[in-house]
N, C-alpha and C positions, 0 to 999 in steps of 0.2 A: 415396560412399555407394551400396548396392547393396541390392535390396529379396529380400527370403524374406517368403515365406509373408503379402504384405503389410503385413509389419512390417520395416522398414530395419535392415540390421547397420552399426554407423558402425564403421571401420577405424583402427588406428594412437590410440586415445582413452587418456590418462591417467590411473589412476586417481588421487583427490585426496584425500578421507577417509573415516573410517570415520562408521555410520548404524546406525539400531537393528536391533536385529535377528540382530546379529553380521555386517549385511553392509556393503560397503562404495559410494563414493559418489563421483559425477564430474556433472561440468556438459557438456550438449551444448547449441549453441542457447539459453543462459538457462533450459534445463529442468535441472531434478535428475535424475538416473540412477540406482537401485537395483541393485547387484552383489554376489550370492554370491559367496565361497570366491578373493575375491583381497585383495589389501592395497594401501595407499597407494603408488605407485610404479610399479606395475605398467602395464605399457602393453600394449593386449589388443585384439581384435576384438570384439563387442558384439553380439549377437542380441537384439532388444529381446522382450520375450516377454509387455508388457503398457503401452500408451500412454495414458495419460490428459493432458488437459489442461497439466496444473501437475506434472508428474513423470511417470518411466518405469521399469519393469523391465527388468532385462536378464542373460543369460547370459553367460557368456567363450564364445565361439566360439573362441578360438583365443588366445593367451599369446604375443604378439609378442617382450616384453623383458620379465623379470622383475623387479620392485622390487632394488635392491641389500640390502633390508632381508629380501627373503622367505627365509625358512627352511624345511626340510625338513619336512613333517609327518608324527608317530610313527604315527601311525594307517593300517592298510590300505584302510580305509571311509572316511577322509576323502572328502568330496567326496558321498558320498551319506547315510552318515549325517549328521541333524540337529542332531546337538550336536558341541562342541568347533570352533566353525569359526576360530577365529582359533589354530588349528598353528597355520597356516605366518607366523603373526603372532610375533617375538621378546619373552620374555615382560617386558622393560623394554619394550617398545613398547608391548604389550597394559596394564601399569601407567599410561604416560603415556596413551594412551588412557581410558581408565576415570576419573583424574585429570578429565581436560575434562570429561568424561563431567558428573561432580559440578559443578564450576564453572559450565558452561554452563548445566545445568537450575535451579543455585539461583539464578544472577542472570537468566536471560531469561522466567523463570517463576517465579520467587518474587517477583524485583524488592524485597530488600533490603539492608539494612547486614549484612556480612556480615565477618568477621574473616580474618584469612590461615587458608585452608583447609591444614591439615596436609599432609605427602605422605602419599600412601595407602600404606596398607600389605602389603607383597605375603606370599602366602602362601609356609610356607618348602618346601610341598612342590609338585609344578604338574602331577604326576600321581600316580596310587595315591594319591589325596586324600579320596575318599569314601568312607563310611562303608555306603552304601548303593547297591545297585544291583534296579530291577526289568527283568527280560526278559519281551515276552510270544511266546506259541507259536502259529504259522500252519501250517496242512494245504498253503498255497498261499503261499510267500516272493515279497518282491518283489523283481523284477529290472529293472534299469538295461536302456537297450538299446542300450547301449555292450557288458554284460555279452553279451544276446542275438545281437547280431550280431556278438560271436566266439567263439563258440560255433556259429554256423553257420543259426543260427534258432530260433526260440523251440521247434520240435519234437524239438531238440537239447540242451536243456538243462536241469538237473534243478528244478524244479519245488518241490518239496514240503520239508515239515520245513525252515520258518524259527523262528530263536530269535533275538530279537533287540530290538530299536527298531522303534518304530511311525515309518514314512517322516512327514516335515513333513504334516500338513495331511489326514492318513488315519487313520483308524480303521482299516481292515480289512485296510493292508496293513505285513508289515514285515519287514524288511531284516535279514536273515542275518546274524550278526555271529558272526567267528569269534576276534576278539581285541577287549580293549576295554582299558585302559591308565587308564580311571580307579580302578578296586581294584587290589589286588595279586592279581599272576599266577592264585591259586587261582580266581576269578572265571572265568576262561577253562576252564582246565580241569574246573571244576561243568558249565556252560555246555554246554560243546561232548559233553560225556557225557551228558549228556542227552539232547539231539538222538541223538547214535550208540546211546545205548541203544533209545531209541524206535523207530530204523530196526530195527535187529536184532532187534525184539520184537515188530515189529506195532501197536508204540501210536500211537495216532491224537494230533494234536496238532489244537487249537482252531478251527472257522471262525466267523469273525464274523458269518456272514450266516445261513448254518442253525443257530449255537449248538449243534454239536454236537461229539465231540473228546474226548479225555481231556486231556492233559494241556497246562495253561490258560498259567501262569505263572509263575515263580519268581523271590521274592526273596530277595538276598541280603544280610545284616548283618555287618560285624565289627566288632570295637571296636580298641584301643590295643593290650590283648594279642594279639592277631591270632588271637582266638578268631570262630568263625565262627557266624552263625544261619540257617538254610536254610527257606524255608518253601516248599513244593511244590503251588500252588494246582491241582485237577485239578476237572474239570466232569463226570465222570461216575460217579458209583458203582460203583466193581469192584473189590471188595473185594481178589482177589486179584493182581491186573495191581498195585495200590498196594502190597501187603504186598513183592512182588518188587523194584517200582520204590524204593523206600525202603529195604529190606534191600540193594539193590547200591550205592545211595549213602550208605551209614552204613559200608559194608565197604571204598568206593574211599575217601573222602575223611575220616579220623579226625579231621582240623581243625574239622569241624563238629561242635561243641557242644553246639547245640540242632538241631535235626532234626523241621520240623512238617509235616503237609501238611494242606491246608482243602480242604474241597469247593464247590465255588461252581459251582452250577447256576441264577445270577442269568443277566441277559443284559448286568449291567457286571462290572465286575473290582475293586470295592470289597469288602473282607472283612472289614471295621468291625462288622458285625453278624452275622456267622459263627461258627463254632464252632472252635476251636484242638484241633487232635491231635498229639499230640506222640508223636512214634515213640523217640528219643532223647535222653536230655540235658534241658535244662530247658527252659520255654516264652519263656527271654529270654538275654539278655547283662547284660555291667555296662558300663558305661561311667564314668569317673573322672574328676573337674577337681577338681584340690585336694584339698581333703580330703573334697568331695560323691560320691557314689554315687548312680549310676540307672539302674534296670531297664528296660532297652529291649524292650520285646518286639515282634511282629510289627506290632501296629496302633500304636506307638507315633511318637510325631513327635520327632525329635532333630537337632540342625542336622546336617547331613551333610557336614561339614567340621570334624574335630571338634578336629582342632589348633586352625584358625584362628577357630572356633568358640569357644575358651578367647581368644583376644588381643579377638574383639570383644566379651565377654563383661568382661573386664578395663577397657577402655576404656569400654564403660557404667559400670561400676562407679567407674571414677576420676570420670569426670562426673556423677553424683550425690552425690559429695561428703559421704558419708555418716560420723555420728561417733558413732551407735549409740541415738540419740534421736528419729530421724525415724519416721514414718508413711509408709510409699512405696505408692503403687497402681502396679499392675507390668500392663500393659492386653497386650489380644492375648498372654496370657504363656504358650501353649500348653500343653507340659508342666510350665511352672513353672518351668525351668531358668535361665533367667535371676532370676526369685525367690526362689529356693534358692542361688545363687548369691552375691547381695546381703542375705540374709538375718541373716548373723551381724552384720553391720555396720550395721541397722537395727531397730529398738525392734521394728516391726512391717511384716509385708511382706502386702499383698492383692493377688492376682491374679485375672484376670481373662478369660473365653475361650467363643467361642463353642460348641467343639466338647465335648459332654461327656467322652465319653470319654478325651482330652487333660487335663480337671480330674483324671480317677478319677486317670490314671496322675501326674498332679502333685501328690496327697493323698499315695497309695503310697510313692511319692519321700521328701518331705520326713515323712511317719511313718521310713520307714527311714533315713532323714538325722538320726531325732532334731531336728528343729528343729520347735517349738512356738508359736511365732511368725511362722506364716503361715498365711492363710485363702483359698481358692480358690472361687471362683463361678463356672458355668456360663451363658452364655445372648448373648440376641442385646446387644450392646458398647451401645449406644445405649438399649437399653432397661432393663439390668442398670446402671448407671453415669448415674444420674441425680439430680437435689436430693434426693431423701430418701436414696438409699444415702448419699452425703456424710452428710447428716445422724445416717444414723444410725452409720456406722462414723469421722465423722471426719474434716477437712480434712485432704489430705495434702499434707508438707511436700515432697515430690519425686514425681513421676509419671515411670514408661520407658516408653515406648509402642513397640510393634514388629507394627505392624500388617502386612497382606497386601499385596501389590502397588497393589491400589486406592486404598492409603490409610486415613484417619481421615474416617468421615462426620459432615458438618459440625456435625450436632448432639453426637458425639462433642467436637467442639470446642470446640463451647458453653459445653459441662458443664466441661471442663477449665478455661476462662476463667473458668468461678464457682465452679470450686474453690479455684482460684487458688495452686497450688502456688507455693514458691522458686525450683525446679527443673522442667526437664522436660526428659527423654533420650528420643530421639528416634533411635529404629534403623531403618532402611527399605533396604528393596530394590529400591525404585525412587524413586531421584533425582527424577524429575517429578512424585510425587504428592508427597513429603516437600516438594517446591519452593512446591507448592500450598499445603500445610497449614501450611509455616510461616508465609506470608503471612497468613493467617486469623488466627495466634495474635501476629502481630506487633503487634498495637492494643496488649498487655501485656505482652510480652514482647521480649528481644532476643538473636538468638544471638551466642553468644561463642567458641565451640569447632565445628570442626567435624573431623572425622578420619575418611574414606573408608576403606575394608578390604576387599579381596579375597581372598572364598570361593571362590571358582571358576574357576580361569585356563582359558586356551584358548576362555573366553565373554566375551558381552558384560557381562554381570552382576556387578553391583557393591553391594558394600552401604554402609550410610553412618549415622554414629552425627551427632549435632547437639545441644547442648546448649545449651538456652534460661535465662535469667535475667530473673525479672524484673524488670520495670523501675521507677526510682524515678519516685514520681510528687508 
């Protein structure tokens, strides 16, 4: 063992599993070990980069012997970009991971009776998978200082016009990206025109600290048909620097559809409460599952995984059980898409959500869907879903809950326990609170199904459907 910077690098260490985070995991001494950006196998040198009592952080200093498992990764930013860290992880590894992943969290934190958990199911695509991508624009990109010192010094190296990912753990700073592999190709080529336009024009891109900058942000939408929706958030009024910048992106790139740009002279980057100008084309996309249609437009929420988004949408639907007579409360239901989804096969479908504007576009929807047989409510989950709405809309005979990361607050619980459906389908994106909650509803219930599904390869992230029955008593 040899000491930097007062924190010990241990040499020749194994790595042994994978840890939240997307990072992975080794014992030194009876302590836990935290590792970015390697995998189970791998045997590395170790820079510890933060020591606490009961576990450690640590860097790879150096890649002694590679895992026999490790794989190349597709990405040029691996390594400093914050997403996608499990590349060089094989994406059956990354499944059987994500697997434990679920079993661990519902027996050492749910602690109950639990049936043979299905194999999860992997998505059939493991890049160009989403549907959605946001970049934001720095006057001042951040640079690595592996990048800096080959380059000769940081008075050598170009500085300015980052388009990209916010680096882990910053706000104000972020990482250049010149390729990104989770959309198809077009993504890169919007992306990097942008940036090259702005150099060639003089346009200022975004500083987070003075708030000043033209052009802020850009997202981008496509759907199945590989039609594209471009929204070009820019922070400063000028009118004609915008008529230019939008007239050369409507003439490079005819794939884009719709074509909006917003002004957002806030000091976040939320445009929920903005105004939409549409330079081109329409203010949304369609997007298709079966025989549904729904307008996605810019502020709209849609799973962004839209293949895999149809199998877990399927698999709620078979675990509700539905023969077109039930009452369903459809909780957390965003835009209603799982609601409208399960609609034709249910007497009546209520959903449920705190964000309004998420209701408006789940009204939109299902008017345009023609289905008449669902009612959506806006407001805080705990307070909107209590004894009187029961009462006044009805015991429902099956609930799907697909709450946020946090979970179901416990009074959310409650209510459900005095509703006392037959059924309850249970979608969560984190294993650990879903492990929690189902504990709580176990007094009544019992689950019977359970069936993992991954939206997201090359992450830690894993979703997980669970279907409760209750119990005879």
């Amino acid at each position: 063992m040899r000491k930097k910077k007062n924190l010990p690098i241990y040499e020749g260490i194994e790595i042994t599993g994978v840890a939240a985070e997307g990072k992975a995991m080794t014992r030194i001494d009876d302590c836990v070990v935290f590792v970015p950006y390697c995998i189970p196998g791998d045997i590395v040198d170790l820079q510890v980069t933060k020591k606490k009592h009961s576990y450690m952080e640590a860097k790879v200093e150096r890649l002694v012997k590679p895992s026999p498992n490790r794989c190349e990764a597709r990405c040029k930013h691996y390594g400093e970009c914050g997403g996608c860290k499990w590349q060089i992880l094989p994406y059956e590894l990354q499944l059987k991971y994500k697997q434990q992943q679920i079993v661990d969290n519902l027996t050492r934190i749910g602690k109950i009776e639990l049936p043979e958990i299905s194999p999860i199911m992997g998505s059939k695509k493991v890049y160009e998978y989403r549907n959605k991508l946001e970049f934001s624009c720095s006057d001042k990109k951040w640079l690595s200082w592996d990048v800096i010192n080959a380059a000769g010094g940081m008075d050598k190296v170009d500085k300015d016009y980052g388009i990209g990912f916010h680096t882990t753990g910053a706000f104000d700073k972020v990482l250049d990206i010149e390729e990104c592999h989770l959309m198809p190709e077009l993504n890169n080529r919007i992306r990097n025109f942008v940036r090259d336009y702005a150099k060639q024009h003089g346009l200022t891109f975004y500083n987070e600290h003075s708030h000043t900058g033209f052009v802020r942000t850009i997202i981008l939408r496509d759907n199945a048909k590989g039609e594209m929706m471009l929204t070009v958030c820019l922070a400063e009024n000028r009118p004609q620097d915008t008529q230019a910048l939008m007239e050369a992106l409507h003439q490079s790139f005819p794939e884009v559809t719709a074509l909006i740009w917003v002004l957002n002279e806030k000091f976040n980057d939320t445009i929920g409460d903005l105004d939409l100008n549409v330079y081109y084309g329409n203010d949304h996309i369609i997007e298709e599952m079966e025989d549904l249609r729904f307008k996605v437009g810019p502020k709209s929420f849609y799973q962004t995984n839209t293949e895999q988004a149809y199998e877990l949408y399927k698999v709620a639907r078979e675990f509700a059980g539905l023969t077109g007579d039930e009452l369903v409360f459809d909780l957390y239901t965003g835009t209603g898409t799982i609601a409208q989804f399960v609609a034709k096969q249910a007497k009546q479908v209520i959903g449920i959500e705190y964000v309004p504007e998420a209701i408006e576009d789940a009204k939109i929807n299902a008017k345009f869907n023609g289905l008449d047989n669902t009612l959506f409510f806006a407001g805080d989950m705990k307070k909107v879903l209590d004894k009187a709405f029961i009462e006044q809309y009805g015991r429902p005979d099956v609930i799907i809950t697909d709450p946020p990361r946090a979970g179901m607050d416990e009074d959310v619980v409650n209510t459900i326990l005095f509703a006392s459906p037959k059924r309850i389908v249970y979608v969560s994106c984190n294993p650990a609170t879903q492990a929690r909650d189902l504990a709580l509803l176990d007094v009544d219930y019992q689950v019977t199904r359970v069936q993992p599904v991954d939206m997201f390869p090359h992450t830690q992230h894993v979703e997980n459907v669970v279907l409760l029955e209750k119990r005879d008593k």
